[in-house]
C-alpha positions as CSV (number, residue, x, y, z in Angstrom):
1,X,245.1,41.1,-104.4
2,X,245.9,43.7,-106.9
3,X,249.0,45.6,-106.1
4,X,249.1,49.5,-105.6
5,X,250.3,49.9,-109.2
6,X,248.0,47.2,-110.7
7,X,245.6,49.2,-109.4
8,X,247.1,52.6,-110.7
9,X,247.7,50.7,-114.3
10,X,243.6,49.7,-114.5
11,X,242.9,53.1,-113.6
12,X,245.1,54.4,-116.2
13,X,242.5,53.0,-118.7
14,X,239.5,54.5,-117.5
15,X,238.1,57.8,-119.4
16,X,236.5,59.2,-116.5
17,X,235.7,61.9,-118.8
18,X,233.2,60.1,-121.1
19,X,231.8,58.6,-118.3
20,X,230.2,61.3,-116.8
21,X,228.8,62.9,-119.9
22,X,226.8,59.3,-120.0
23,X,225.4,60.3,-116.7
24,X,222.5,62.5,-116.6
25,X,222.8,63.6,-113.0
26,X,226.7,64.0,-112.7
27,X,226.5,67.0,-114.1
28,X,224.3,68.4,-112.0
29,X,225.6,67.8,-108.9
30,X,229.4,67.4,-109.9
31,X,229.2,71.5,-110.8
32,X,227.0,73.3,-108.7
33,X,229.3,76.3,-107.9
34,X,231.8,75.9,-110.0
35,X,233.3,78.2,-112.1
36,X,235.1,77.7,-115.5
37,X,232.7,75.2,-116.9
38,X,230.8,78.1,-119.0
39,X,230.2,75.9,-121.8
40,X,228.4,73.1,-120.0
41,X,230.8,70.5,-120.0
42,X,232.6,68.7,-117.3
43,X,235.5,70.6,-115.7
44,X,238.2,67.8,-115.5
45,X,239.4,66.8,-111.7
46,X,242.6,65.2,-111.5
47,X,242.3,64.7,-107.5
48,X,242.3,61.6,-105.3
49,X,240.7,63.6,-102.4
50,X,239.0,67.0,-102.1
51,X,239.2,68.8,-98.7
52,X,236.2,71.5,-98.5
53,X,235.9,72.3,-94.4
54,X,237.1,75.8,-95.8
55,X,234.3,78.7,-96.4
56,X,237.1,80.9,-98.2
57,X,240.9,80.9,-99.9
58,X,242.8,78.6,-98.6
59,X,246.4,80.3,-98.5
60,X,248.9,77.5,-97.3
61,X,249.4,73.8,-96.8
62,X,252.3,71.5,-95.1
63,X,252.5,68.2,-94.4
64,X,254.0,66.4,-91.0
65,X,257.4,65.9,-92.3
66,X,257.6,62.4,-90.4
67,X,254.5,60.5,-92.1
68,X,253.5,62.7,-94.6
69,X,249.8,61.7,-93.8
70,X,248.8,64.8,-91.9
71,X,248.0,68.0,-93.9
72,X,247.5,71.5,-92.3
73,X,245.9,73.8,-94.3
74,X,245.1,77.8,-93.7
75,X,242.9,80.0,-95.0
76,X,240.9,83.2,-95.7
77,X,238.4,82.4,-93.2
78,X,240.3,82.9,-89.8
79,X,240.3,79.0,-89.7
80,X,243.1,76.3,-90.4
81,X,242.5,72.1,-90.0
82,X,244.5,69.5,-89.6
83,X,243.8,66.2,-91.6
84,X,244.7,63.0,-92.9
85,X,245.8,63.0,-97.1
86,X,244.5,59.8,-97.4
87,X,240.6,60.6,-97.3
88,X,240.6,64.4,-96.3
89,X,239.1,63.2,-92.5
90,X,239.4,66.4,-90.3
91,X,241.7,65.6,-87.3
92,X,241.1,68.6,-85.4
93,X,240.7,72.6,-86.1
94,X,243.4,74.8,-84.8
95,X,240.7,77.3,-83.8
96,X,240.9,80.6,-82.1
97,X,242.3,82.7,-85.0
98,X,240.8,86.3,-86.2
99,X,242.5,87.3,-89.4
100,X,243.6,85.0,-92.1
101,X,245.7,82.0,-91.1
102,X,248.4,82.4,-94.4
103,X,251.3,80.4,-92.6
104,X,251.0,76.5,-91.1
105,X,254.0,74.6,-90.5
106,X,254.5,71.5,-88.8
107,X,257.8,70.7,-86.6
108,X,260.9,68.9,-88.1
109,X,259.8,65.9,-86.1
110,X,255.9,66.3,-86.4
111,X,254.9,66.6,-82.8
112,X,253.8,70.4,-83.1
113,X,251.8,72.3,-85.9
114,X,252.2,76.1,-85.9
115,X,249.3,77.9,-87.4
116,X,250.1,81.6,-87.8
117,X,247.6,84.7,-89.1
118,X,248.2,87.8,-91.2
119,X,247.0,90.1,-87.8
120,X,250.3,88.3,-86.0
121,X,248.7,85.8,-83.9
122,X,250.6,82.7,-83.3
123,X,249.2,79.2,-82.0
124,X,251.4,75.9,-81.6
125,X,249.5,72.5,-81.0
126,X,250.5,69.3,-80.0
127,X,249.3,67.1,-83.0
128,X,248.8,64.0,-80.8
129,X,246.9,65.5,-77.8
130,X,244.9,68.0,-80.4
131,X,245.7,70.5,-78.1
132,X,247.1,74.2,-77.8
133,X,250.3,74.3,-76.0
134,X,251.4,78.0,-76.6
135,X,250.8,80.9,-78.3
136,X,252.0,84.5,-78.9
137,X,251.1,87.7,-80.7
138,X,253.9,89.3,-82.9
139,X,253.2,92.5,-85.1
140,X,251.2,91.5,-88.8
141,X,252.7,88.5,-89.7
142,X,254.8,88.2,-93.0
143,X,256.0,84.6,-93.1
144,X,256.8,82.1,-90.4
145,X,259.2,78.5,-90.2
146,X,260.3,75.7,-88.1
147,X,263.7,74.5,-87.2
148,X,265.6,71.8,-89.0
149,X,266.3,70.0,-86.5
150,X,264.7,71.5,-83.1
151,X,261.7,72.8,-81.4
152,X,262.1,76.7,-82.4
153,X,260.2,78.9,-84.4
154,X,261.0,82.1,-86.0
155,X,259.3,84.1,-87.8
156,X,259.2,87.8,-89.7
157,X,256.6,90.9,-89.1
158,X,256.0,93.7,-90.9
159,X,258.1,96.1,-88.2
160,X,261.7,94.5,-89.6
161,X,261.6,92.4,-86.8
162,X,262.3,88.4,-86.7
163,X,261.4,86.4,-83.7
164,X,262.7,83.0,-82.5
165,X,261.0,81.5,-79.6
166,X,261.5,77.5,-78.2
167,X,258.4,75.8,-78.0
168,X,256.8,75.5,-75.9
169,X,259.1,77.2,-73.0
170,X,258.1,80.4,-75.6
171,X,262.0,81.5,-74.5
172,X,262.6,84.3,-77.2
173,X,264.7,86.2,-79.1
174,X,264.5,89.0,-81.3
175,X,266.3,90.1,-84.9
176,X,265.8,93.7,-85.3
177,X,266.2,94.2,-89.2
178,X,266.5,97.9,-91.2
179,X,262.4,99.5,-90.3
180,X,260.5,97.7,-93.2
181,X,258.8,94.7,-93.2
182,X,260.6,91.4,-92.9
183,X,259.4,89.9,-96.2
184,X,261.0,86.4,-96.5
185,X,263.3,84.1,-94.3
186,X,264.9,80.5,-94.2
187,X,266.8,78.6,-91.7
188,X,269.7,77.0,-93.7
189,X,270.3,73.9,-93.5
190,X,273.2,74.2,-90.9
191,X,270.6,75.1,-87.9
192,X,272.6,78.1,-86.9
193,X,272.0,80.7,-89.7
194,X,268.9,81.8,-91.4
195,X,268.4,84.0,-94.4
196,X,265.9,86.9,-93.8
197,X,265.0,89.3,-97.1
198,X,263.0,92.9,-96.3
199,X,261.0,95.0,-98.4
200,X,263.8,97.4,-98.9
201,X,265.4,95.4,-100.8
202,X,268.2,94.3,-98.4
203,X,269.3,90.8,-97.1
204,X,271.0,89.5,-93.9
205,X,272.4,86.6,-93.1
206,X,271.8,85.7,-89.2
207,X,273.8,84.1,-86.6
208,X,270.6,82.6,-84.2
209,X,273.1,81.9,-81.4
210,X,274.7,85.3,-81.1
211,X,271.9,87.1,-82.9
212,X,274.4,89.1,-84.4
213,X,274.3,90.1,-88.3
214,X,276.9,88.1,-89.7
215,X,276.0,89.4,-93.5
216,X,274.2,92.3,-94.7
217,X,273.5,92.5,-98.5
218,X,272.2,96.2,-99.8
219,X,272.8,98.7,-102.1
220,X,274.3,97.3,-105.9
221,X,274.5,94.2,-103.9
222,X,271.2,93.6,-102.6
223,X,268.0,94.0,-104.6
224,X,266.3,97.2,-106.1
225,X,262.7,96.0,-105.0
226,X,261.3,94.3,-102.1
227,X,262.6,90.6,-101.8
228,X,260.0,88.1,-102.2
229,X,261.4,84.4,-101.7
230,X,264.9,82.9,-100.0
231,X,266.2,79.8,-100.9
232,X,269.0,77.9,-100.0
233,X,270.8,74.5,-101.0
234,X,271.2,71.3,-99.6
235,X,274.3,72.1,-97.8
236,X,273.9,75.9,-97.1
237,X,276.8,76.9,-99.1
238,X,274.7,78.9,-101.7
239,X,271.6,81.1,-101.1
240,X,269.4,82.3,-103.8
241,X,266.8,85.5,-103.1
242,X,264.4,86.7,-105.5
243,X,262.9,90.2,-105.9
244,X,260.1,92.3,-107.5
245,X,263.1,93.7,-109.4
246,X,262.9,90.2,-111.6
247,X,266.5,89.4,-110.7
248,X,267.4,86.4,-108.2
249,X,270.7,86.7,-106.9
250,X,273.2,83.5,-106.1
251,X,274.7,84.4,-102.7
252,X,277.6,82.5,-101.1
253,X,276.4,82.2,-97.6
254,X,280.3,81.9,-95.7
255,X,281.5,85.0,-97.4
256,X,278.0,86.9,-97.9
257,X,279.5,87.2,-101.4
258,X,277.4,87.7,-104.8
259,X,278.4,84.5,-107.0
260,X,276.0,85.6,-110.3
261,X,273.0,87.4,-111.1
262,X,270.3,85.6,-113.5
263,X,268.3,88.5,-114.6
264,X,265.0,87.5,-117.0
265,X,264.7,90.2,-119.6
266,X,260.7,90.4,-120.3
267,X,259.4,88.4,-122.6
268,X,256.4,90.6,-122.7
269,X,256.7,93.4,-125.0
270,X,256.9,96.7,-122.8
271,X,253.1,98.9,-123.5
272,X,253.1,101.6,-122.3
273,X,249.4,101.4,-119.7
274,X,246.6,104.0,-120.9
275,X,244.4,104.9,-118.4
276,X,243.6,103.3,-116.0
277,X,245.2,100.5,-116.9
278,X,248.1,98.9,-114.6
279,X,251.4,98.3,-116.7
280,X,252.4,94.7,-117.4
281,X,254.6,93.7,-114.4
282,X,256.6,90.9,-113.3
283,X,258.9,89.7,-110.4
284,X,260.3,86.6,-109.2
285,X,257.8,84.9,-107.7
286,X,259.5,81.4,-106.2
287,X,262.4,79.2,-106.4
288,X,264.8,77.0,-105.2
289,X,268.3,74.2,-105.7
290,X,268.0,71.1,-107.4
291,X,269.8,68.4,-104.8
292,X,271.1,65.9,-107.7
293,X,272.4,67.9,-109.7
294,X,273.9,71.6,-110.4
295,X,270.8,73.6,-111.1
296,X,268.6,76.3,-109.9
297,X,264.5,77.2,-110.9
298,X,262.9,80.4,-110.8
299,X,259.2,80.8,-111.4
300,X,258.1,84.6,-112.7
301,X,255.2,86.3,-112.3
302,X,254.6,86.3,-116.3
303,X,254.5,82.5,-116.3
304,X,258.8,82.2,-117.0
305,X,260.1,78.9,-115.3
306,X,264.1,79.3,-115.9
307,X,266.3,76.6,-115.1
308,X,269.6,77.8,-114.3
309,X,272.8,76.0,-114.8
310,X,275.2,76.8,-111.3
311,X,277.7,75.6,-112.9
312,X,278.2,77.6,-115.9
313,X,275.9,80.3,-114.2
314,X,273.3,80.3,-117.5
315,X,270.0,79.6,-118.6
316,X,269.2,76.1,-119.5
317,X,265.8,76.4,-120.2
318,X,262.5,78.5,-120.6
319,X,259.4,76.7,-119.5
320,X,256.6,78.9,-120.2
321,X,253.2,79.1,-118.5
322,X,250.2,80.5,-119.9
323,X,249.8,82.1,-116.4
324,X,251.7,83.5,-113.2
325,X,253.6,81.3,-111.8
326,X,252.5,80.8,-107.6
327,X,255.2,78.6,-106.2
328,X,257.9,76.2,-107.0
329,X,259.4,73.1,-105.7
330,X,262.1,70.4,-106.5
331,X,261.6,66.7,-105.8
332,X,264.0,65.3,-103.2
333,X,266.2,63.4,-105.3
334,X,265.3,64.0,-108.8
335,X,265.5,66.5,-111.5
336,X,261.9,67.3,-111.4
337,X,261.1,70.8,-110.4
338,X,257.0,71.0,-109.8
339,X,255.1,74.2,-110.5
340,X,251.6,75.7,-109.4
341,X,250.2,78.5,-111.4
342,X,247.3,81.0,-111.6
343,X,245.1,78.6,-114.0
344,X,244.9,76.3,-111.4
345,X,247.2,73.8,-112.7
346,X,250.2,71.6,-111.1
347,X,252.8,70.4,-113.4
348,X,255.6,68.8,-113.3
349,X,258.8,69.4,-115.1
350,X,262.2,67.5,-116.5
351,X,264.9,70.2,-115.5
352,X,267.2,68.1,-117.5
353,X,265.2,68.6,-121.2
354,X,263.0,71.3,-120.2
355,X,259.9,69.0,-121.0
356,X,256.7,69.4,-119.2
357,X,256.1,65.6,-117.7
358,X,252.5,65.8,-116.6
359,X,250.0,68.3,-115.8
360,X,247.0,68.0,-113.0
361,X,243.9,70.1,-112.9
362,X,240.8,70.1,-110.7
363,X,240.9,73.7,-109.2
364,X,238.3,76.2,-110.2
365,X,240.9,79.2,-109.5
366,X,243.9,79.8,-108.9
367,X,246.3,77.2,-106.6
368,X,248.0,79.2,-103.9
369,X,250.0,76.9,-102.0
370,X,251.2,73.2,-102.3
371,X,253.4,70.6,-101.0
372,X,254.8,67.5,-102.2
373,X,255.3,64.1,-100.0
374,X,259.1,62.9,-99.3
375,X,258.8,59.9,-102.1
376,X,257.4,62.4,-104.6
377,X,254.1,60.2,-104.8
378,X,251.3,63.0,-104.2
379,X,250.9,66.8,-104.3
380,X,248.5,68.8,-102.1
381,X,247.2,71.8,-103.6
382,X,245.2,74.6,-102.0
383,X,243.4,77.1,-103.8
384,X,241.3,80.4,-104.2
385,X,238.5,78.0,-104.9
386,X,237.9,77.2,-101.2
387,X,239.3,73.5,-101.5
388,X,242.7,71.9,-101.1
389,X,243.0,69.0,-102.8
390,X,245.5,65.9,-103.2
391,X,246.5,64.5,-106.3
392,X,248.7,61.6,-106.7
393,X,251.5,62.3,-109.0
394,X,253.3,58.8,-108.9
395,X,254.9,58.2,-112.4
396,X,255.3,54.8,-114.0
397,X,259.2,55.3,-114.8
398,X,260.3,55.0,-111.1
């Protein structure tokens, strides 16, 4: 029998493309509600499997960190599924929410999935039972994370506040940050800090034993604007946060020191809005460490991707989008950074030439969320189009 990448090679060689303008009735049932196929041809879909048990956006997606073949996705319609990546077969529905589920997580181990919604109504299921084992209502939800390495939970609310509760004892314990929402937060990688960015531009550094404050960045040292992503890298040392105020900020995370600033002058040229009109903005919308090697990638608003050299604490490279960049992510042991964007595209990157590798499309609007397996050999992708979608992204030069 053909191997995996036999099989990958022969499909290599197929234009699907010209295949379906030869059939008359693709067309009509390939597009019925799609958008951005205006001038009657075929919209090109790069994806293995489509996902559509969705009736609205479909805001987040993780995958069980232990098998990668479990998706959960969230979405616009109070509703959020868990399923298998190989052929988009619904598991079970993680049902009982009444706002929009924007945050889904699975534990460090895989034997819980948290689905949380924007009115701050938290659910934890046991994946293998398909069953709800606790849940809790927090103030309007901002973001929400597992553990490393343990059954806790925290998340941020719009009040300032962070929660951590042990699941499913639901034993809890809260942060009280400055009174503004709670806009971003990470666990490092150490289990015993996290990172938690507010809308006032300020930034603390946790102790979760104590609960104590161990660092608070504001002022010149914090951010001018409300901070919208925390990052950290593979051994905690450094933290990165980014902010409306397009600067992201290189924190060391012992001393709660400011290492470097990487500010991105607009490449737009500044007009001034007429009426009416809203003025060209931008802000740091993602980002996050390289773990091979010294380098750092920011994804802007105006479509910017900057790779930053740590090192020498300067820009590498400019990789630029036609459109907003959504989210960010590095591959686990490789220099490729992956980016989803507001055309509805995922593409991959070489931080180390600045080269776009590949590009994957089969959205109809924009992608909002994605997530990429441990070996780097498919991306899930969900989107404004109602569908999340896998794609597999396996390159012949590994």
């Amino acid at each position: 029998p053909l191997s995996a990448d036999d099989l990958a090679d022969e499909m290599e060689d197929v234009d699907f493309e010209d295949e379906a303008a030869e059939e008359p009735d693709a067309e009509a049932w390939e597009t019925e509600g799609e958008e951005g196929a205006e001038d009657g041809s075929e919209a090109p879909d790069d994806s293995e499997v489509t996902f559509c048990l969705h009736s609205a956006s479909v805001f987040c997606v993780s995958l069980d960190p232990k098998t990668n073949a479990l998706a959960v996705t969230g979405g616009e319609d109070d509703k959020a599924f868990v399923w298998r990546v190989s052929d988009g077969e619904l598991l079970f529905e993680c049902s009982g929410h009444k706002d929009s589920v924007t945050c889904a997580g699975f534990s460090h181990d895989s034997v819980f999935v948290a689905t949380g919604d924007m009115s701050g109504l938290i659910k934890v299921w046991r994946v293998d039972a398909k069953e709800e084992v606790w849940s809790f209502e927090v103030g309007d939800l901002e973001w929400m994370e597992w553990h490393p390495q343990a059954h806790v939970l925290l998340a941020g609310t719009a009040d300032g506040n962070s929660w951590m509760w042990k699941i499913p004892s639901g034993d809890c314990k809260t942060f009280q940050g400055p009174a503004c929402p709670a806009t971003c937060g990470k666990i490092l990688p150490d289990g015993k800090r996290a990172v938690v960015g507010y809308e006032d531009g300020t930034m603390r550094i946790w102790d979760l034993k104590q609960g104590t404050s161990l660092h608070v960045l504001k002022g010149q040292d914090g951010h001018q604007d409300p901070l919208t992503c925390v990052a950290s890298n593979q051994d905690g040392s450094l933290v990165m946060t980014g902010s409306v105020d397009c600067h992201a900020k290189l924190v060391n995370s012992a001393t709660g020191k400011v290492v470097c600033v990487f500010k991105m002058e607009s490449t737009a040229p500044k007009v001034p809005a007429g009426e009416g009109e809203e003025a060209e903005s931008n802000s740091v919308e993602s980002l996050g460490f390289c773990n091979v090697m010294p380098l750092a990638a920011v994804g802007y608003l105006d479509g910017t991707l900057a790779i930053y050299d740590l090192s020498t604490q300067s820009l590498r490279h400019k990789c630029q989008h036609e459109s907003g960049i959504v989210q960010l992510q590095w591959e686990e042991s490789s220099a490729v950074v992956y980016t989803c964007s507001l055309d509805g595209a995922v593409r991959l990157w070489d931080a180390r030439s600045g080269k776009m590798i590949s590009e994957y499309r089969g959205h109809t609007a924009e992608i909002l969320d994605f997530a990429v397996n441990k070996d780097a050999s498919i991306v899930v992708t969900t989107s404004g189009d109602h569908q999340a979608k896998v794609f597999c992204v396996q390159r012949p030069d590994r």
